[in-house]
N, C-alpha and C positions, 0 to 999 in steps of 0.2 A: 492350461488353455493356450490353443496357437495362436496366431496373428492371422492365418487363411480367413479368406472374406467368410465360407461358409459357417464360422464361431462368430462371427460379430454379432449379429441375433441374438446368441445365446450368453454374450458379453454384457450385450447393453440389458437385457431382459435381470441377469443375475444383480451388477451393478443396482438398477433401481429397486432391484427390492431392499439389498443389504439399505441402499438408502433412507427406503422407509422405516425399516428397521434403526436408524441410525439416528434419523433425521435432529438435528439440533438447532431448537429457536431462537433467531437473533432478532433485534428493533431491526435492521437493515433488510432482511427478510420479510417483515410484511410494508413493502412499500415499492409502488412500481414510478415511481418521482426518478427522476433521471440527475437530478442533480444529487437525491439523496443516496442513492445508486453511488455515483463518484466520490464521493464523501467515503461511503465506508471502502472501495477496493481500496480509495489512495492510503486511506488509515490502515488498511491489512498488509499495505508490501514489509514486509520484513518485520510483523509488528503481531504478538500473540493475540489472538481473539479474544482474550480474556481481558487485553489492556482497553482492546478497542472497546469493548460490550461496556466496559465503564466508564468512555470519555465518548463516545458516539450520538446519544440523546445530547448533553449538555453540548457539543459543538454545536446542534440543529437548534437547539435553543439561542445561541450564541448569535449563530447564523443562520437562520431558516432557510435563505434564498441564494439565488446567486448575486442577484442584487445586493442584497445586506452582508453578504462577504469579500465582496467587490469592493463597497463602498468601506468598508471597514479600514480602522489604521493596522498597521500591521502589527501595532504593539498587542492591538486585542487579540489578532490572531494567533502569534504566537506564546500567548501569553495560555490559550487555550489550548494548545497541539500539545503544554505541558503535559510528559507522562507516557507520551509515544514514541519519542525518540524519533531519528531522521529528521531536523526540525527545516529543513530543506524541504519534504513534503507538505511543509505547510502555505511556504513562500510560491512555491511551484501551481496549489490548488486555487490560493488568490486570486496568483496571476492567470489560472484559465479561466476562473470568472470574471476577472475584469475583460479577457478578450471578447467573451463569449457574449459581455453585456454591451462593450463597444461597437461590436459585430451587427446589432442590433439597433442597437442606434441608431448606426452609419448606414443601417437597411431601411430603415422606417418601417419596422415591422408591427404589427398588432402584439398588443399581449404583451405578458411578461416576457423575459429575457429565457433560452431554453437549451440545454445541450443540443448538440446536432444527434441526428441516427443514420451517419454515415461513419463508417471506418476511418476513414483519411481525416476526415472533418475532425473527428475527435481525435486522434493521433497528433494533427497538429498543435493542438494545446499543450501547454508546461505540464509535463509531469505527469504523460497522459502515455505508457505505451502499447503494445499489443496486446497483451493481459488487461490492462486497464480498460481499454477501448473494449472489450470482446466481454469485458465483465459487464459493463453498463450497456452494451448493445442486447447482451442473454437477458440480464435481471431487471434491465427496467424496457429494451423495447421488446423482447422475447424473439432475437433475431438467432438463427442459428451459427451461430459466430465463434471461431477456432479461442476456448478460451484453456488457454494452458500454464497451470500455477502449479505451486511445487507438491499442495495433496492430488490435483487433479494426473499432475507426473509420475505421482507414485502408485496411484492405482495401475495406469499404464504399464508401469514396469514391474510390477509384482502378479498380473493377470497375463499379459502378453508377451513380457522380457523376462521371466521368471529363472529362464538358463544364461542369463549373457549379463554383463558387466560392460561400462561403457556408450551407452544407448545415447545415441544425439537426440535433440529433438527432431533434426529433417525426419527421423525415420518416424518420430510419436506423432508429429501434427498430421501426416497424413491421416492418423487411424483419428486424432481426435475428431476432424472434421466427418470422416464415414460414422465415427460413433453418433453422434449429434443427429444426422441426419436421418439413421437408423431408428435414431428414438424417435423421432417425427413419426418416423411411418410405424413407431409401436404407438402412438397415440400420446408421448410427451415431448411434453413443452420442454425450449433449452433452457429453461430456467432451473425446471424443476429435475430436468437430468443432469447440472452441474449442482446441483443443491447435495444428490447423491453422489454424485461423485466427491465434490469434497466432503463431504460426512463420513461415508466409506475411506477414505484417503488417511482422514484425519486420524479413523479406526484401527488402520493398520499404523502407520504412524507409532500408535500409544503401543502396541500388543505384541509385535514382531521390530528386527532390527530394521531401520529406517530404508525402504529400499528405494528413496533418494539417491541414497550414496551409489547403486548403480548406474547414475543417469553421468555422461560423460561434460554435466553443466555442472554437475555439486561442488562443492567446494563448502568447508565447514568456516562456519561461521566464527569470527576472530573474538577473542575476548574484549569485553567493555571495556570492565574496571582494569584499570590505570594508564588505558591507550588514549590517545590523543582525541579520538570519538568523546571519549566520556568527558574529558578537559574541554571540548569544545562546548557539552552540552551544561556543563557546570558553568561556564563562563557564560553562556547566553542564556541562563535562568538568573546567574547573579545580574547583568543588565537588564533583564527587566527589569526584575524586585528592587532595583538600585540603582536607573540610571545615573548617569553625569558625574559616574566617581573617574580616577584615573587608571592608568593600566597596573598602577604601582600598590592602589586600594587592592583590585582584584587579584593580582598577586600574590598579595599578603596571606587572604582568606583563604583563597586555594591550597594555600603553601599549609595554611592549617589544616586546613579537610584533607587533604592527602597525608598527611603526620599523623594524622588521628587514624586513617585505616591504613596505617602503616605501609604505607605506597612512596614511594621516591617523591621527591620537592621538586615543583620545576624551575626553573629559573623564569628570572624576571624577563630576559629577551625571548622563552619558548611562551610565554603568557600574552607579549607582545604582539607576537606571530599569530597567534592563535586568532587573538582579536584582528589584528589585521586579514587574515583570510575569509574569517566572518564578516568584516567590512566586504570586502574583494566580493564576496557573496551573496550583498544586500538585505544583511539578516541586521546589521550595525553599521553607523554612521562614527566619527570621529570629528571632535571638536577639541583642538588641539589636544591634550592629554586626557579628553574627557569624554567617556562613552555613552551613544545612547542609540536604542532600537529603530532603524531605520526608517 
């Protein structure tokens, strides 16, 4: 299939049906709440559907509102983002609800506290970027809004870039925003034509080589286990379950779990660092040699 305007029609029209065909139910999918909206894209950037589909309820029970995760300490929050990894998404989503409730405040508004349904509006929030903002404008206010992730990318370049290697996005957002609007005038909603799209996306994905790697943004993703990522996330699980020990407790135990899967020791100053950066980052605080969740 080409990219000439006269296949767009026949792009979006095939696209939804593989979707219906496709379609896969998630708790984040039947709910048009805009915070609950932001909860799941923040939980999907870089994070398998399968982790999220199991820690997605229990966060909304955690925290139902933006108020009640606003007001939360931070230790409960990230005590609950265990399991997702990026634990920087979780610091990040706090803090847009705390904006978002002091925003409110400061207005004297009626009501509860409430994302905004502007682009910029939401964009300015932590943690919040054009993906993000365009997923919660589609799925909770049904805005036709440019939303481009990495299955909705690969449909694009496996339907329209199906000859070429190297594809920026300048060249995909134009088509995504004609796709989108295309659907409007077949009679769907952006929610439900990105719902297809990433179902289809996610389809090709499993069954053909990843035609990602065509896109001139891919880049494969770095191994976990025994990179500094993983050390950081091992250190900031042992702080919770353990605050107010020193750098030298943490150390120790690290220095065994890494022996145990046979991975290199790290030293007591690369353990040091570690913890310091996560200070630097406001995920941990330091009282003189003694750690605890910010």
């Amino acid at each position: 299939m080409s990219s000439s305007p006269p296949d767009l029609a026949v792009f979006v029209a095939a696209v939804a049906e593989h979707g219906r065909e496709l379609y896969r139910d998630f708790p984040w999918r039947r709910t048009h709440d805009p915070y609950e909206v932001l909860v799941s894209e923040v939980m999907l950037q870089q994070t398998q559907v399968s982790r999220v589909a199991a820690r997605y309820e229990d966060w909304l029970a955690d925290f139902p509102t933006l108020d009640a995760l606003a007001a939360a300490p931070l230790e409960a929050v990230l005590r609950s983002w265990q399991g997702l990894g990026y634990n920087r998404r979780a610091i990040a989503l706090k803090r847009a609800a705390e904006q978002v409730v002091a925003d409110h405040a400061e207005k004297h508004q009626p009501g509860a506290p409430s994302l905004p349904d502007d682009e910029a509006a939401l964009r300015a929030l932590p943690g919040v970027g054009p993906a993000t903002a365009a997923g919660v404008l589609a799925f909770a206010f049904g805005r036709p809004a440019v939303y481009l992730e990495t299955n909705v990318r690969a449909v694009f370049l496996h339907e329209l870039f199906s000859d070429r290697d190297g594809v920026p996005d300048r060249e995909i957002v134009p088509l995504v925003l004609a796709a989108v609007e295309e659907a409007g005038r077949q009679g769907i909603q952006p929610r439900e034509w990105y719902y297809a799209l990433l179902d289809y996306g996610a389809h090709l994905k499993r069954t053909l080589p990843n035609p990602s790697r065509r896109s001139a943004h891919h880049a494969p993703q770095s191994r976990f286990e025994g990179s500094r990522r993983q050390k950081r996330a091992w250190l900031l699980r042992s702080v919770i379950a353990e605050p107010g020990r020193s750098s030298g407790d943490y150390a120790l135990e690290l220095a065994e779990a890494e022996r145990r899967a046979g991975r290199p020791v790290p030293s007591e100053d690369e353990v040091a660092s570690i913890l310091e950066s996560l200070a630097a980052e406001g995920f941990l605080t330091g009282d003189g040699d003694r750690w605890f969740v910010a």
